[in-house]
N, C-alpha and C positions, 0 to 999 in steps of 0.2 A: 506425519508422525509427530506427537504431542512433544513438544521442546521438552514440558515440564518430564517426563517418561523418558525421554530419548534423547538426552542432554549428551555433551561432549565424551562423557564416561561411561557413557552406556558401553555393556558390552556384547554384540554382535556377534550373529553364528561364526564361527570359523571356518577357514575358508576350505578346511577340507567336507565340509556336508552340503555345500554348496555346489550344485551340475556345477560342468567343464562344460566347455563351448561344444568340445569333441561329445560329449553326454547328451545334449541338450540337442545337437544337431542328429544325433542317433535316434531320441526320442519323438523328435519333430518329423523326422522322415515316416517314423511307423503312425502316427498322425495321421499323414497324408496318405501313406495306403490306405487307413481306414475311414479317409473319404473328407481330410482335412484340405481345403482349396485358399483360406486365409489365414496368413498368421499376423498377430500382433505382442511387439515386444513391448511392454512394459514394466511395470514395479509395483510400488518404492518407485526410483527413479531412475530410469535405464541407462541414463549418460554418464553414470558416475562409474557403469562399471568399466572399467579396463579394455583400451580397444574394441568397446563397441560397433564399431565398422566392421571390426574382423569378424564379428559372429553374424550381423546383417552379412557378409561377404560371402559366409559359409552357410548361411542358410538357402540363399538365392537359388546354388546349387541344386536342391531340390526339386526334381523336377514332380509337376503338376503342382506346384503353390502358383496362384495366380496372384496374390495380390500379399506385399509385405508392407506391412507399416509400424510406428513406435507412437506409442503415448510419453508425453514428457511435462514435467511444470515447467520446461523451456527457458528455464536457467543457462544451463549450457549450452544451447542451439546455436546461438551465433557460433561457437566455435567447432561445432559438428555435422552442421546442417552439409555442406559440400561435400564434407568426405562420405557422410551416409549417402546420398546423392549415387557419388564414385560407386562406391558399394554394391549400390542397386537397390536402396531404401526406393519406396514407392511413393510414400506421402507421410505425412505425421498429424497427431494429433495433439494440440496444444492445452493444457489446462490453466485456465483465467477465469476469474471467478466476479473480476472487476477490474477497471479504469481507472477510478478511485484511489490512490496511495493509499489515504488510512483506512479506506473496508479491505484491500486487498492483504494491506499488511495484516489486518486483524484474522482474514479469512486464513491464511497462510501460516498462520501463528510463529512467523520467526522475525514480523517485521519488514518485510521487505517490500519494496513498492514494484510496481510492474513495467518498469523502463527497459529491463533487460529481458524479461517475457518478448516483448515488443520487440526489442531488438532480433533477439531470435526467430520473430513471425515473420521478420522480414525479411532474413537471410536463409531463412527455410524458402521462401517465396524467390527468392533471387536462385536459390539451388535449383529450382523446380520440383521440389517436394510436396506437391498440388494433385489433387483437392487437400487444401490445407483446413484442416477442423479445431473450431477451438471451441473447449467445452467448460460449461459456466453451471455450476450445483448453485442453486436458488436454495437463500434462506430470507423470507419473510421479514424477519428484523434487521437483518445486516446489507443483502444487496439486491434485494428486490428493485428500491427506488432507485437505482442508478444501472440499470438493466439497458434503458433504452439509450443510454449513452454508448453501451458497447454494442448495439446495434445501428446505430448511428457510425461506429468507427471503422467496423467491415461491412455496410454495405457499398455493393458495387464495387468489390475487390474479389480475389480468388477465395476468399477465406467464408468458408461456412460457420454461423455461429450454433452450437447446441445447447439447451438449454435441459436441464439435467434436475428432477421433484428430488431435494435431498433425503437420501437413502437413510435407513439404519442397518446400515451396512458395517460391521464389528460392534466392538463395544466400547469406543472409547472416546467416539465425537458427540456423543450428549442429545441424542437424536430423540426429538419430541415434535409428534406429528403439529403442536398450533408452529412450527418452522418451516412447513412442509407449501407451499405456492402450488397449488393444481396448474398443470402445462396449458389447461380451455382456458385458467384466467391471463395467464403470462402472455397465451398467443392473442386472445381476445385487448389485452393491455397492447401488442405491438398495433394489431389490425388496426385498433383506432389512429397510431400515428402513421402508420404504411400499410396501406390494405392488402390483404394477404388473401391467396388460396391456396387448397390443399394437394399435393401432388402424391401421384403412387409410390410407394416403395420401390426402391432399388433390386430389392431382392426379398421373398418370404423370411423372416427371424431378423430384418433389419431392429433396432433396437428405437431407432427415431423415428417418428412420423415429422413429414416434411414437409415445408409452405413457401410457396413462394410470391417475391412481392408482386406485386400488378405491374408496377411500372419495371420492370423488369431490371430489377437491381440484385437481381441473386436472391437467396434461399436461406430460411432458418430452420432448424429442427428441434425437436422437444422428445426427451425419454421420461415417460410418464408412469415410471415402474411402481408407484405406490399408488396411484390413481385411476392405471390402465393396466395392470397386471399383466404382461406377455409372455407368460411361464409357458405353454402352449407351445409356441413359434421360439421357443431357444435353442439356438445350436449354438451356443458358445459351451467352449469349455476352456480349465486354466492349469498351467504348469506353473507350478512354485518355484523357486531360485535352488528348492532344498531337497526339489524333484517328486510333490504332490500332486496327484491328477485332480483336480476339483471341476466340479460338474455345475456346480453352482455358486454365485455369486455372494450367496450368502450362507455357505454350507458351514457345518460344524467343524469340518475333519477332511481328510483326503486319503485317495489311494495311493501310497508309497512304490512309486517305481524304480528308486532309485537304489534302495539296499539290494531288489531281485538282480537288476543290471548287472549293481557293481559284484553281485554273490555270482557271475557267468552266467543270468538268465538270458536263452538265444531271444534273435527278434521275434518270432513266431511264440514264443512266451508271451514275453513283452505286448507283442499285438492282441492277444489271446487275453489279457489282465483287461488291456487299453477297452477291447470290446466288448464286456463282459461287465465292467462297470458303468460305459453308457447307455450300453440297453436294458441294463438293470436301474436304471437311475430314475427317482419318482420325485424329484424337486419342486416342490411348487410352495413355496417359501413365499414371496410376492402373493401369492391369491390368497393361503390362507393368512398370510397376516391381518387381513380386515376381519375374520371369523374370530379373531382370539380378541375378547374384552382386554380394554390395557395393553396390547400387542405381545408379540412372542419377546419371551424375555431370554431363550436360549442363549447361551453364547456363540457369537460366528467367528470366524476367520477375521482377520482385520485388514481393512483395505488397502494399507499397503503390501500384504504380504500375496493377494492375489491379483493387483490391480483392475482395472474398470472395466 
């Protein structure tokens, strides 16, 4: 979120349009009947809100989620890593963009260097919040050449690194395709110093294509979503803090679930809205952006308010 935009006096939804854990656990359950098996909490940044344990706590409950995890700039992690653990967090994903103090600080735009990212990978790793992912957006000018330093620092540890074609995902990070690293060259730039091959996906709609080293020092992955379009294979979908269903990544708008709720809509509503909008949903935002001269200049959602 841009300091300069979202300085100390900003002022921020209130907290009555914001789900309740009790909201958000309601809507997440009709999820899962309608055939949801992964959840991920994110943001903005999901550590700042308020007993974040207690809502991993209450999610867990749900039965058929197989796998819970949180996205985080890992700010806070050292201090939350155990108790999400406790909880029944599954793993986490760390965002680090670099090694570097001054690109990370620059990357991050409030200045900060990454000692306490670090700190927190490690006390996530000491929780056993594993496979621990940490995800690095490539911009060409800024941390391209210090890339293989952060692969030098997790390998042959628990930690996967992913490397992430920077998105124009909202509209307010200045996204101009000459920033854009193609994932063939990034991965083709490790193979030369640790040779790599290519391994299957985990699962069909995985987001990363995955490589591992030869000599067997563990694994790196790349999301190639403006180079490799996987609009096809998506099955993410995202709940806003303010109770939007978004279907995509880079959508305009979302479906509002949260006035029907709070208006007495039963779950069999709710579920009935939930399905209707993903089988109607025709997003392919990633493939045609190559079609549109100059790219699509629409406005989207902005990436804090949907997360990754």
């Amino acid at each position: 979120m841009p300091v300069e935009v979202y300085g100390e006096d900003y002022q921020f939804s209130p907290k009555s349009e914001i789900l309740t854990f009790e909201e958000i656990k309601r809507l997440i359950a009709l999820f899962q009947r309608a055939g949801t098996e992964k959840v991920r909490i994110t943001g903005g940044e999901p550590l700042i809100r308020k007993n974040i344990s207690g809502l991993v706590a209450s999610l867990v409950d749900i039965p058929g989620l197989n796998d819970l995890t949180l996205t985080t700039n890992g700010w806070f992690l050292a201090q939350h890593a155990a108790d999400l653990k406790k909880a029944g967090l599954n793993r986490v994903t760390v965002s680090l963009d670099s090694l570097d103090s001054k690109i990370f600080a620059q990357m991050n735009g409030r200045g900060f260097g990454p000692k306490k990212v670090l700190q927190g990978i490690e006390a996530a790793l000491a929780a056993g919040l594993t496979p621990l992912k940490v995800n690095a957006v490539v911009k060409r000018s800024e941390n391209f050449d210090s890339l293989l330093d952060l692969v030098a620092y997790f390998r042959a540890t628990e930690v996967i690194v992913r490397f992430i074609e920077y998105m124009d995902v909202g509209n307010r990070n200045g996204w101009v395709m000459d920033e854009v690293v193609p994932s063939a060259e990034l991965v083709e730039r490790i193979d030369r110093r640790w040779p790599l091959e290519p391994m299957e996906a985990n699962y069909r709609g995985e987001v990363a294509s995955r490589y591992r080293f030869l000599d067997g020092q563990g694994e790196i992955g790349v999301i190639s979503s403006i180079t490799q379009p996987f609009c096809g294979d998506c099955v993410r979908a995202r709940l806003t803090t303010d109770g939007r269903f978004i279907t995509c990544l880079f959508a305009e708008t979302g479906l509002n679930l949260r006035d029907p709720m709070r208006a007495g809509a039963g779950d069999d509503e709710l579920s009935g809205l939930i399905e209707s909008c993903w089988s109607n949903r025709e997003d392919r935002y990633s493939e045609l952006r190559a079609s549109v001269p100059g790219g699509d200049s629409r406005r989207k959602i902005e990436m804090y308010q949907v997360g990754g």
